[in-house]
C-alpha positions as CSV (number, residue, x, y, z in Angstrom):
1,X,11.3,-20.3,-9.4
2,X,8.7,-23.2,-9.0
3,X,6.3,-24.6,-11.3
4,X,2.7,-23.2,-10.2
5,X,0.4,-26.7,-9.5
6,X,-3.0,-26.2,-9.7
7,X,-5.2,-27.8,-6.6
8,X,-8.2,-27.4,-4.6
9,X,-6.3,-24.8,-2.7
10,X,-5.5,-22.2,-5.5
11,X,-7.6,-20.0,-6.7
12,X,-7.1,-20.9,-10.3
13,X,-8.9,-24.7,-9.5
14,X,-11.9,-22.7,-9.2
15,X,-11.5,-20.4,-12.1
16,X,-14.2,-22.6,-14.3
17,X,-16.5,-20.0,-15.8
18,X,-18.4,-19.9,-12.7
19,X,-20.5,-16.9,-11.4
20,X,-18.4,-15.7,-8.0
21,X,-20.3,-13.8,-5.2
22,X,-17.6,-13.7,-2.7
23,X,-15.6,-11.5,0.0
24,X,-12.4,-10.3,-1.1
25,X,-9.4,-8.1,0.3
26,X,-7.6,-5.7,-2.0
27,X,-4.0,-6.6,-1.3
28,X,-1.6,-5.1,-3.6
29,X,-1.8,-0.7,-4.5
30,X,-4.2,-0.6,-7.4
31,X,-2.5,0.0,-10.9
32,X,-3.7,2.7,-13.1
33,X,-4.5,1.8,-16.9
34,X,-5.4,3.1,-20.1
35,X,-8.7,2.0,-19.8
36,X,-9.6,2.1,-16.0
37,X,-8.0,0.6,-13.0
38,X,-6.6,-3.1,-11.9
39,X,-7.3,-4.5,-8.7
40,X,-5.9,-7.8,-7.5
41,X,-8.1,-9.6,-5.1
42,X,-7.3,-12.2,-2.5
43,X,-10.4,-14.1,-2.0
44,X,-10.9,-14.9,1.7
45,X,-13.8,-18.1,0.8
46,X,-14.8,-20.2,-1.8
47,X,-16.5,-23.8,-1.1
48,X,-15.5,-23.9,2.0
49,X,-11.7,-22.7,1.4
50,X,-9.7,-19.7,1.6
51,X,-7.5,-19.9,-2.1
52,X,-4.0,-19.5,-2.3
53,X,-3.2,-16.8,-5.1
54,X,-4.6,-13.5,-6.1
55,X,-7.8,-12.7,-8.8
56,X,-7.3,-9.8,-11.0
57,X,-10.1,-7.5,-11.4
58,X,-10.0,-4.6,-13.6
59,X,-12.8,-1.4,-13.3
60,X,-13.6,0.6,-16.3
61,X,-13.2,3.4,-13.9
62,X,-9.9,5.8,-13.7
63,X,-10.8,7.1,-10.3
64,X,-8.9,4.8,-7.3
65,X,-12.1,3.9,-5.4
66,X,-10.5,0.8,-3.3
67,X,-7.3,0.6,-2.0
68,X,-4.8,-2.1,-0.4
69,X,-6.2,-3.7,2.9
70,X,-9.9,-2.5,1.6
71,X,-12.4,-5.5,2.0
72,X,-14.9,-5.7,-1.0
73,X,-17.7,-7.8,-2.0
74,X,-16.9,-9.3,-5.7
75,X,-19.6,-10.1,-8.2
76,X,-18.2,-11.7,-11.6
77,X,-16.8,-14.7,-14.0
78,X,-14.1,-16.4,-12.3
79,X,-11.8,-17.4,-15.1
80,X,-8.5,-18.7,-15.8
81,X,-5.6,-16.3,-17.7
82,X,-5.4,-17.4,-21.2
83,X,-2.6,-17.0,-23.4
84,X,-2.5,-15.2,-26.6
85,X,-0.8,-15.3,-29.7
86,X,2.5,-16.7,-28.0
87,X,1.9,-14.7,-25.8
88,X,2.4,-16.4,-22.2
89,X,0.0,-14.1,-20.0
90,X,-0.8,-16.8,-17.2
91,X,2.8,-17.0,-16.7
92,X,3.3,-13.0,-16.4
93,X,0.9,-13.0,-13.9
94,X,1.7,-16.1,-11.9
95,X,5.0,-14.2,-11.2
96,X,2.9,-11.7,-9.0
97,X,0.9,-14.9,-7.8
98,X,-1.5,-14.1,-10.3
99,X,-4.0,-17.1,-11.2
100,X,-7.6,-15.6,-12.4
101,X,-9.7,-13.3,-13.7
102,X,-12.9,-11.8,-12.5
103,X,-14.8,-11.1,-15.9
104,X,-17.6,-8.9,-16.4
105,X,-17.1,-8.3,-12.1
106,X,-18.6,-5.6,-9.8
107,X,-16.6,-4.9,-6.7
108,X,-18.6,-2.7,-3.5
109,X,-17.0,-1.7,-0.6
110,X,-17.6,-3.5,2.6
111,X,-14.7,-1.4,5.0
112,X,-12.0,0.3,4.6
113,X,-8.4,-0.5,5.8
114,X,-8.9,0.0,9.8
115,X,-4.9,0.6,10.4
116,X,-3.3,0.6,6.6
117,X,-0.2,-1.0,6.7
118,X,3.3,0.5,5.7
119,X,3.2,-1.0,2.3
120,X,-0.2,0.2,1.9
121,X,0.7,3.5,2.6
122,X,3.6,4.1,0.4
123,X,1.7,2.4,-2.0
124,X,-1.3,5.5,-1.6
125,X,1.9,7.8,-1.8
126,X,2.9,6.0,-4.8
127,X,-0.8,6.8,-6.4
128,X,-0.4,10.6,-5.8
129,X,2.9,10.7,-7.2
130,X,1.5,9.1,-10.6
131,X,-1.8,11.4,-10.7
132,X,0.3,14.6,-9.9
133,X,2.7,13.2,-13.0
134,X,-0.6,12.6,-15.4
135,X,-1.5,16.7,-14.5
136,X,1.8,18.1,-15.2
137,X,2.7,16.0,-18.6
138,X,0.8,14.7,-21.4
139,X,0.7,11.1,-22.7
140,X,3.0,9.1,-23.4
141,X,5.8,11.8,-21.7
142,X,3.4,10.6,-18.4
143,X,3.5,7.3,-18.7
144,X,7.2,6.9,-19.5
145,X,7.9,9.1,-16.4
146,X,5.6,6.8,-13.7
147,X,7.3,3.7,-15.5
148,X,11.1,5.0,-15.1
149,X,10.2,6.2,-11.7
150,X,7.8,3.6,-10.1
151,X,7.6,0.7,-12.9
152,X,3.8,0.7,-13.1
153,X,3.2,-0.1,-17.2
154,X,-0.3,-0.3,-16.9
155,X,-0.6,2.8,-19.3
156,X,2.3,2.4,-21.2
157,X,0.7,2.1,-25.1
158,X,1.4,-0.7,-27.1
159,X,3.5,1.3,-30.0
160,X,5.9,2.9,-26.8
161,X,6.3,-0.6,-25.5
162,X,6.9,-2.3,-28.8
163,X,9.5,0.5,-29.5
164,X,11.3,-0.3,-26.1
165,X,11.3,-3.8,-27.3
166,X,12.8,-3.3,-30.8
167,X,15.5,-0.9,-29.1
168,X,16.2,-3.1,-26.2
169,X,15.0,-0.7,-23.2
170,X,12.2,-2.4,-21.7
171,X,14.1,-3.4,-18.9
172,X,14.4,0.4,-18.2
173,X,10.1,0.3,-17.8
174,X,11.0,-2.1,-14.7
175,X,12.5,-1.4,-11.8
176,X,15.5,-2.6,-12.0
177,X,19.5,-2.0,-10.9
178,X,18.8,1.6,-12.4
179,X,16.1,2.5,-10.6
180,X,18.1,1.3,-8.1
181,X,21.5,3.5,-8.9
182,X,19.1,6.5,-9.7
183,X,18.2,6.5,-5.8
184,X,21.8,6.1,-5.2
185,X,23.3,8.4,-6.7
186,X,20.1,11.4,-6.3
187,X,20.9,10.6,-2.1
188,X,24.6,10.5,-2.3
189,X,24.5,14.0,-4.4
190,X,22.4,15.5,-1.8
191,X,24.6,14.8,0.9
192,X,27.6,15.5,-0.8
193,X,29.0,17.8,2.2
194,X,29.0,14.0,4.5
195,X,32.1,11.5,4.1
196,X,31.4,8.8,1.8
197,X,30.9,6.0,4.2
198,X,28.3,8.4,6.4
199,X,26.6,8.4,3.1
200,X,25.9,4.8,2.5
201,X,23.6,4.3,5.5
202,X,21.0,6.6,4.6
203,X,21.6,5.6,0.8
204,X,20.2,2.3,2.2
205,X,17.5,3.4,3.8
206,X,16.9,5.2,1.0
207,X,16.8,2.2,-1.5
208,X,14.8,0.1,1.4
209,X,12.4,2.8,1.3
210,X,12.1,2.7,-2.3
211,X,11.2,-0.7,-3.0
212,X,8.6,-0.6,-0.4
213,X,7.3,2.4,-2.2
214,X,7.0,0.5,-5.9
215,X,5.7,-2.6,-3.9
216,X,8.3,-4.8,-3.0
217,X,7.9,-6.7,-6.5
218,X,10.1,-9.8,-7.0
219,X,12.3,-7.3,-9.2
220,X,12.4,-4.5,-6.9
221,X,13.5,-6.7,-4.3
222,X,16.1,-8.3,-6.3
223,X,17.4,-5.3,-7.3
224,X,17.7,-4.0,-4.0
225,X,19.6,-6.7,-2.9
């Protein structure tokens, strides 16, 4: 992995504390949280140049009112990610090509996605699936189910994350190789009446399918590979 540099072309260069009126596309599923919703933003202008890297926006609001390939207009503090505590946020983020913050933002929808894209799609697939899991179970039981089956953590508490952490099972709150052998092995067991090697190419579409569905992540990919 490269070192993120900071120039006139990223979006964090701009990420001063200045007040941001801007056109944006939503361009990743938005993530549910315990506190609202997360957007992240590619920002088609600023000065005269359209930014490399994405602005995260979160909305007080649980309801999905945006989603991916939506153009917005963005009203807010364009700041940098600051670290906490040891913490190294900016660099948890820049692995989804994450570089700023909108504080304190507004977002208003300009037009929806004309033709949604197949990521987009599974991705609105992917947002049922985790409202349909919040009806039928309570918290935490819903949150540890959306993260084993999809990997979104956005309302995963901090006591059930620290106690992954002190018993080594975070990795299980990612998608990962098991997420990976879950699909497997849930496929292979349905068509258990096929030969083994008729089985492995709708296993693969299977686990292609999948990764599109959680996003296509940097770990989801890997893991698929």
């Amino acid at each position: 992995q490269t070192t993120h540099v900071r120039t006139p072309d990223t979006i964090d260069f701009y990420a001063d504390g200045r007040t941001l009126d801007a056109k944006a596309i939503v361009a990743k599923t938005p993530e549910r949280r315990i506190k609202g919703t997360r957007y992240l933003l590619q920002i088609e202008e600023i000065d005269g140049v359209k930014p490399h890297g994405l602005v995260r926006a979160d909305d007080a609001r649980t309801d999905i009112r945006f989603h991916q390939g939506d153009s917005v207009h963005i009203h807010g503090t364009l700041s940098g990610i600051e670290d906490d505590e040891g913490v190294l946020y900016s660099r948890i983020a820049a692995i989804k090509g994450v570089y700023a913050t909108l504080d304190h933002g507004s977002l208003q929808l300009i037009s929806s996605a004309s033709s949604p894209s197949v990521l987009a799609f599974l991705g609105n697939q992917k947002l049922k699936l985790e409202a349909r899991i919040s009806v039928l179970f309570s918290e935490p039981y819903a949150a540890l189910l959306t993260g084993l089956l999809t990997g979104s953590q956005g309302r995963i508490t901090p006591t059930l994350d620290d106690a992954f952490s002190t018993t080594g099972l975070t990795h299980m709150l990612a998608i990962s190789g098991f997420n990976i052998t879950l699909v497997l092995s849930l496929v292979q067991g349905a068509l258990f009446f096929l030969p083994k090697k008729w089985r492995l190419v709708p296993a693969g579409i299977a686990v292609v399918i999948f990764t599109l569905f959680v996003g296509a992540s940097a770990s989801a990919v890997r893991a698929c590979i």
